[in-house]
N, C-alpha and C positions, 0 to 999 in steps of 0.2 A: 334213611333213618326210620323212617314210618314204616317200613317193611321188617327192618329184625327190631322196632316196638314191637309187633302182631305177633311175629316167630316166638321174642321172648315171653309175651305177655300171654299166649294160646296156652289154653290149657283141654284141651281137645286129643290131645293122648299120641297124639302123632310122631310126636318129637320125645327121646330119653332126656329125664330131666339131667342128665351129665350134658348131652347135647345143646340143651338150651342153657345150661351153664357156661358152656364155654362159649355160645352166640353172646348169652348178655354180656360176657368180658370184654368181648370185641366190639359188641354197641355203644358198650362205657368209654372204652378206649378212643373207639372214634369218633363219638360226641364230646366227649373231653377234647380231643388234638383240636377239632375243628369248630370247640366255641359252642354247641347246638346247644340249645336249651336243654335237650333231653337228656344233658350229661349226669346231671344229679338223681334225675329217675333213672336212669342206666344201673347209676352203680347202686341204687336201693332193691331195685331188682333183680340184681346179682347177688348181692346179698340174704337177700330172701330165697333164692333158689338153690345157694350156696348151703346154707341150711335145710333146707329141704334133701337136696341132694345127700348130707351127711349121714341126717336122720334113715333113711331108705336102706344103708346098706346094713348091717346087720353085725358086720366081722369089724376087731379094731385095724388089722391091719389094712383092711380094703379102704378103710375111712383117710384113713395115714395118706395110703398113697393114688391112690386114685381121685379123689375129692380133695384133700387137704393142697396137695401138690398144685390142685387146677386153681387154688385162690389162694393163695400165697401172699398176691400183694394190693386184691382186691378191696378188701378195709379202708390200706391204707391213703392207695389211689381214691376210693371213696372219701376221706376223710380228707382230703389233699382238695378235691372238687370245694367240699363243706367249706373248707377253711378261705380258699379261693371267691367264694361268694358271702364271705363272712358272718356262716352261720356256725357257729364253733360250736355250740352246745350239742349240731347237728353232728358234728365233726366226733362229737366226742361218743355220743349214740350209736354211728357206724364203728366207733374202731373198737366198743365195747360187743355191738354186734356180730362183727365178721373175724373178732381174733380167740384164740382158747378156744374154737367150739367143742373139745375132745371136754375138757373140763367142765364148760358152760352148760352139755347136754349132761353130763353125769351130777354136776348142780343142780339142773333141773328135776331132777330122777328121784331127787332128797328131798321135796316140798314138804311144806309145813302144814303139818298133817293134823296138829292142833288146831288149827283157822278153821280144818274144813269139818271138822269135828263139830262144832254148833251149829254149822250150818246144815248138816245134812250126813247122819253117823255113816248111811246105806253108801252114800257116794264117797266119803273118806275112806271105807272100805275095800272098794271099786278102785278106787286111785291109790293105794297101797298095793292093792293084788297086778295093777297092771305095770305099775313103776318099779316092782319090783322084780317083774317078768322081762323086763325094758333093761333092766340091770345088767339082768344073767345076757342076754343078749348084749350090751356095750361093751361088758368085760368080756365078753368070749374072745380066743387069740384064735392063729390058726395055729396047727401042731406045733411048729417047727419054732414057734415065738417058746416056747415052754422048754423047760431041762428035762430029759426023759425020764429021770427020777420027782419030777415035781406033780404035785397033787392035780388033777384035772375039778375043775369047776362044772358045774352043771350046764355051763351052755359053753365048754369047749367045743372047740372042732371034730376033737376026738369022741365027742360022745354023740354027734349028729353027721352021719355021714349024708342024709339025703341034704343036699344045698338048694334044691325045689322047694322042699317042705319047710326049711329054717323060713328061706324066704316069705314064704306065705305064712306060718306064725308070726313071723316080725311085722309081715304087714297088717296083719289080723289085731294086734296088741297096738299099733300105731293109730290106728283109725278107733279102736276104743279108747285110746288115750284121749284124740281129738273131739269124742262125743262128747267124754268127763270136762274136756277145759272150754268148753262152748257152752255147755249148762253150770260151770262157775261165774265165767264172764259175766252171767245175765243177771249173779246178785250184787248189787249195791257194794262196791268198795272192793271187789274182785277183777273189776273188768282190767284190769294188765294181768294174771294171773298167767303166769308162763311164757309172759309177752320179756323182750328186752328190757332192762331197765332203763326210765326215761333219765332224762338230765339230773331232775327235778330229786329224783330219787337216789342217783351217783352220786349227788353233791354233798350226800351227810361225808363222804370219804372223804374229807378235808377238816372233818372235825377236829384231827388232832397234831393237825400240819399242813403242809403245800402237797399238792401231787405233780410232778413235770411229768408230763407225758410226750415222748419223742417221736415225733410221727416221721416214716423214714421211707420217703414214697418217690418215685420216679419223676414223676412233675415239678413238685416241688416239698423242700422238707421245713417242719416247725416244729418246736417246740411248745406247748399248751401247759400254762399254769391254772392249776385250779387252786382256786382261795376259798376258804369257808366265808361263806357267806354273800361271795361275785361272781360274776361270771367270769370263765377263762381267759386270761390272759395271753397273746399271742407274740408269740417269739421268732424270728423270722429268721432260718437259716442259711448260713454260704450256700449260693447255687447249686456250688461242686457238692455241698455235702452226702450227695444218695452215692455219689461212685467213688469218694471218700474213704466212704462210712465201711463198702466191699474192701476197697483195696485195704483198707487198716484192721478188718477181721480178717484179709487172706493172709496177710503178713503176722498177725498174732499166733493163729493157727499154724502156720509153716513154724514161726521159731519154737513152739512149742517141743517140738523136735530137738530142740536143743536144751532143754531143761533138763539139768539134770550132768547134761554132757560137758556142752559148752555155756556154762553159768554166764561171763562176762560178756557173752554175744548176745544171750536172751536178755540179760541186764540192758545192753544198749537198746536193740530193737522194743522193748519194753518201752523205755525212757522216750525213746522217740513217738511211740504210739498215744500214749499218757500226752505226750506236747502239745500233739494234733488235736485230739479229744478234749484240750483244756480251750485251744484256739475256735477251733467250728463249735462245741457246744457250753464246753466248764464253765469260762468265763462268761460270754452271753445270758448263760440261764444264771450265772451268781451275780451278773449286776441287775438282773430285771429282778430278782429274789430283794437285793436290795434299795431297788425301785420302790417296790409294792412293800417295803416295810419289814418286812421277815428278819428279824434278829439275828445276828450271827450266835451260832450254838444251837439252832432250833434244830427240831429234827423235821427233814425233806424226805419223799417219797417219791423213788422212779419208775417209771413207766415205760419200757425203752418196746419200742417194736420191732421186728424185722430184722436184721444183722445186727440191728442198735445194742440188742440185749447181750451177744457178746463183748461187749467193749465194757470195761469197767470206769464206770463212771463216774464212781465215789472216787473215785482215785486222779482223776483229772488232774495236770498240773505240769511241772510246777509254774507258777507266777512272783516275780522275782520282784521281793518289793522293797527298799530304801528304807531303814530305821536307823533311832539316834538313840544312842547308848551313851550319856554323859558328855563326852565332847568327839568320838567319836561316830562315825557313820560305818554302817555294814548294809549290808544284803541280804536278807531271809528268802525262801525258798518257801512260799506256801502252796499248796493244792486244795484242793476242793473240800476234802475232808478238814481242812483247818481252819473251813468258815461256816460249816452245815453237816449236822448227823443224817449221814445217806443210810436206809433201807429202799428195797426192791420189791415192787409188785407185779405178780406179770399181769394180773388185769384189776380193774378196780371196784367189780364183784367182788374179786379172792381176799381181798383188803378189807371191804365189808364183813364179807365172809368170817373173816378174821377175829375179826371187832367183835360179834357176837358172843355169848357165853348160853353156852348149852344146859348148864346146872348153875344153882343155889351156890355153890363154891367158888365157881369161875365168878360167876359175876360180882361175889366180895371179893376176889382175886382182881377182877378189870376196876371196881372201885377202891381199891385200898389207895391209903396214902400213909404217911410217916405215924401218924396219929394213930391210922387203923392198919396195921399189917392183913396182909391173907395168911391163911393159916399155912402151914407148912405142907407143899407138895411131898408125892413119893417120887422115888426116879428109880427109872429102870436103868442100869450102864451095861450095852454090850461090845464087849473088843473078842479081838481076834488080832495079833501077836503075830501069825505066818507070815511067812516071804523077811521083806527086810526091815519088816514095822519093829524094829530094837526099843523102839519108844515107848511104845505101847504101856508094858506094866508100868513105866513112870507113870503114864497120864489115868492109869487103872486108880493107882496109888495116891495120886490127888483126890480123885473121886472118893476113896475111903476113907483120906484125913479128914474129908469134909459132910461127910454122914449125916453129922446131928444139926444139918440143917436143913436137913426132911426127914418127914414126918417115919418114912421107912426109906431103905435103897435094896435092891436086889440084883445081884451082879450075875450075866449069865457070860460063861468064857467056853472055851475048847470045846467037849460034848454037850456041854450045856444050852450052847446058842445053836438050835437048830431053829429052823424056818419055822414052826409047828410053834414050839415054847417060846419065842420071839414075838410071832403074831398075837398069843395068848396073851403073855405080860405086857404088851403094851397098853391093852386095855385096862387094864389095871395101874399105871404108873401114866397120870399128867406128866411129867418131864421125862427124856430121854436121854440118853448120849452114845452115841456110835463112834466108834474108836477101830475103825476095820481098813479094810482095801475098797480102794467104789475103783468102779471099771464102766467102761462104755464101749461097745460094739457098733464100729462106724456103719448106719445105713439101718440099723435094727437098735432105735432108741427103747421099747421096752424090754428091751436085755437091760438094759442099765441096772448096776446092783450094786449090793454090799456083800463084800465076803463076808458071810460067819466063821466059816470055817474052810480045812482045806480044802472037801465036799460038796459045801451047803453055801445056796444065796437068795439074798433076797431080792427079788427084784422089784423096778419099777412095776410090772403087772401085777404082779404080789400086794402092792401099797395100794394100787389102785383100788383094789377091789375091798379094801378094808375102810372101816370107820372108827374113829377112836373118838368118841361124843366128850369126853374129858380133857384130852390132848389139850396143853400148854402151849411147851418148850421142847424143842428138838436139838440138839450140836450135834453136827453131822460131821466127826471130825476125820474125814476121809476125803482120797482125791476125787475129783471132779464130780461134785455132787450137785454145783446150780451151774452145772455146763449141759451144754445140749450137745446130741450125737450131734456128728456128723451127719449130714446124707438126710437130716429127719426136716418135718416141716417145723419154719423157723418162728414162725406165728403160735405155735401151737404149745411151748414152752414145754416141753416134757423133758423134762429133768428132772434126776431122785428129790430136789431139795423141794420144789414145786410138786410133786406126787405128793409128799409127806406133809405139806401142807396142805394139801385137798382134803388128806383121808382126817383132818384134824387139827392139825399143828399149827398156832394161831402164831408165832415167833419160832425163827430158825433160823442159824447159822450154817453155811454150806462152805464152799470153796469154786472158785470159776475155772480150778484146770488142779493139777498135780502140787500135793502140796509136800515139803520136804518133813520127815518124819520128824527132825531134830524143833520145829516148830512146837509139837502139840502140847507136849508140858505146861513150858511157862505161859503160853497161850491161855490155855483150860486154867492154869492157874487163877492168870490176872482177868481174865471174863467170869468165872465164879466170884471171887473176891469182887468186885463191883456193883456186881450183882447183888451180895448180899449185904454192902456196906449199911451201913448206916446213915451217912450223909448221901446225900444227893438231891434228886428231884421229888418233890413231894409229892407229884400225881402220876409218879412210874412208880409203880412195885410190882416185885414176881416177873411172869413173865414177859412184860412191857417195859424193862430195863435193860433186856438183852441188846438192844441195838445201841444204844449209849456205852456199856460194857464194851462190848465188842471194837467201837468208838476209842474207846481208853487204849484196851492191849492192844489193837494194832499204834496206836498216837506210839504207845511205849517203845514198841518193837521200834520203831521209825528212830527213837532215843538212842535204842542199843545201839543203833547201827546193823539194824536187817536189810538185807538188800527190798529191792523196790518189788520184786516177784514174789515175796514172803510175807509181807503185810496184806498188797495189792491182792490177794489172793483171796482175803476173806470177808464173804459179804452177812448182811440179815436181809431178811426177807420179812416182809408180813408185819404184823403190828407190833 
């Protein structure tokens, strides 16, 4: 153990830090099996190298799969150690450290450039010019990521063929990045300054709910309640649950295949997955929820890590419970959603993140209540009709009847929706709605897109690389938008509905696989109308009502008699 210490901990140049990445996994691993003390420094040191290693490469694809690939389930085995020596807070610091880094470094890359601005105009300057050289380098692809009619960015692949020279810019902007955040450190109230965020700091995330975070690790799995205002609460799950948790996303994934084809087979295998998922986690995390107090009706915040995040979790169920109806007894069916408004985070930065209001407008939009409305957003609505979207102008056609409850609306359809005029008006329109095809390319998750057209798409790399500082509200009402490719690192959440929220989008509805077109209507209907009811919660308005909405029209669908794959389908994300 004291020899791959020195191997990991040597910084003498000898070793590739990919090399010493993959010794500290195996330091962690076997300080962990075998009890050593140095099990908790194992995995903090891998962790730190893990990032180090990410930071180095230059390309997003080589991040993806050479670095992203080698730490997989490092975090969570870190956090699994944490939870095991019952330091949860520490618990909760690794799996904020070692998961999203693709996100967490392009977070970083956006500092807050106001702070540094009183402190020091020359060095605010300095750390704009070099964060933003750091940019073009994060978003660069390599060719083959890109459509060969799609616009090249400044640090494509295509535009630097020497990969010697990229490399030594990249390392030249790295090492002035780290001289800029070593002479902030040293003022007064800066010293975490690009560091992780501590506990201390993650805990405002719970201001306006519970967060369950699903830790989904080989040793062993929990669940972690954060409460405003306590420390995390620990949920302890089934042994089985880490080979569970695979076997019930290979089995979700496999029936998917059937969607569409065989409706009544995906219906069972569905039903059956939901049972499992109510037994290992629903229930457990809805009775410690009503342990600790949490009202039934509140809204809950999930956290799922690792395969966890494909399994839908709001949907848990059913739980078959004994009522008295006059003299009468029956049997109700509830799930999880019939005791708690589920939204999803993929980390609890991006929730933070969320929560912020960039302008004077958002922020009377985050404090309105019944008393004070926010003023009326614009919205941008883009569809796109081709293939077998028949629905489509129906759900056009709602968006128009409903107009005059913003401020403007601008519809872009057929030639209208190109990549170019799409990127443009979104900056201009807080609220969105996509009404198109989304598609996924198994193994090459920044393919993921939105048809605009027969032509034209947007993709995940597309979203990446934009900022919309006004961005709301997004409805993403297309297939599989908070799914993750296949074949992509499962830690790293890249999916369109998660892009879209990076580049801005503080609340957004997605979908976790294919959704049927005969849905979107009365859907977009009845989440609009709740939206802008009148009655309801008095400290949601605007776009902090979408998850309660979203809440109602699936409860409705559930009414009509939608099958379990047509509700279960659509989630919120974000605040």
């Amino acid at each position: 153990m004291d020899l791959l210490r020195r191997v990991c901990t040597s910084a003498d140049g000898q070793l590739s830090l990919l090399h010493r990445l993959k010794t500290a996994t195996f330091w962690a691993d076997a300080a962990y099996t075998s009890a050593h003390p140095y099990a908790l420094e194992a995995y903090r040191t891998s962790l730190q190298l893990a990032e180090c290693a990410f930071v180095a490469y230059p390309i997003c694809e080589v991040r993806h799969d050479y670095v992203l690939k080698e730490t997989q389930s490092v975090a969570t085995d870190a956090a699994s150690c944490a939870i095991e020596n019952k330091d949860l807070t520490i618990a909760v610091e690794m799996l904020e450290q070692g998961r999203a880094l693709l996100w967490s470094h392009l977070r970083k890359l956006r500092p807050p450039l106001h702070m540094i601005e009183s402190i020091d105009p020359h060095l605010r300057d300095d750390l704009l010019r070099v964060t933003q050289a750091l940019q073009v380098f994060a978003l660069s692809f390599d060719a083959s990521t890109q459509d060969d009619d799609s616009p090249r960015t400044p640090g494509s692949a295509m535009l630097i063929d020497d990969v010697g020279a990229r490399f030594k810019e990249h390392r030249k902007l790295v090492t002035e990045l780290d001289t800029i955040i070593s002479t902030l450190r040293k003022v007064p109230g800066m010293e975490r300054f690009f560091l992780v965020p501590s506990y201390d700091m993650l805990r405002d995330v719970t201001s306006e709910g519970p967060v369950i975070i699903v830790n989904h690790s080989k040793h062993h799995s929990d669940a972690l309640i954060l409460l405003h205002g306590g420390s995390p609460t620990r949920v302890p799950l089934d042994r089985g649950f880490y080979q569970k948790v695979l076997e019930m996303t290979e089995r979700l994934c496999q029936a998917q295949t059937y969607l569409g084809k065989k409706p009544k087979k995906y219906e069972k295998e569905l039903r059956e997955i939901l049972a499992d998922v109510w037994l290992l986690l629903g229930r457990p995390v809805r009775d410690a929820l009503v342990s600790l107090g949490v009202d039934k009706g509140s809204r809950v915040w999930w956290c799922p890590t690792s395969a966890v995040s494909a399994l839908p979790l709001h949907a848990a169920g059913p739980e078959t419970i004994a009522s008295e109806q006059g003299e009468a007894k029956r049997r109700k069916r509830y799930y999880f959603q019939d005791f708690y408004v589920s939204s999803y985070t993929p980390t609890l930065s991006a929730l933070l993140e969320a929560r912020k209001y960039a302008s004077v407008g958002q922020a009377a939009a985050g404090r309105a209540t019944q008393r004070n409305p926010p003023d009326k957003p614009s919205l941008l609505v883009i569809a796109h009709s081709g293939g077998n979207l028949e629905q489509v102008p129906k759900e056009v056609a709602i968006m128009r009847a409903i107009h005059r409850r913003f401020k403007r609306t601008k519809f872009l359809q057929g030639r209208d929706a190109k990549r170019e005029s799409v990127m443009r008006e979104l900056r201009e329109h807080p609220w969105v709605h996509i009404a198109c095809h989304g598609s996924l390319t198994p193994g090459e998750p920044f393919k993921s897109a939105f048809r605009l057209s027969e032509d034209d798409r947007l993709t995940l790399a597309d979203i990446m690389g934009s900022r919309i500082p006004n961005a709301e509200f997004a409805f993403l009402s297309a297939c599989h938008t908070a799914e993750q490719t296949q074949g992509s690192a499962s830690e790293e959440v890249l999916q369109l509905a998660a892009a879209v929220q990076f580049c801005g989008y503080r609340s957004v509805i997605g979908t976790m696989w294919a959704m049927q077109d005969l849905d979107g209507p009365s859907l977009v209907a009845n989440v609009y109308e709740s939206m802008f009811a009148e009655a309801g919660y008095p400290d949601e308005m605007g776009f902090k009502r979408a998850a309660r909405a979203l809440h109602s029209a699936t409860r409705q669908m559930r009414k009509d008699g939608a099958m379990l794959e047509q509700w279960v389908n659509f989630v919120h994300i974000g605040a």
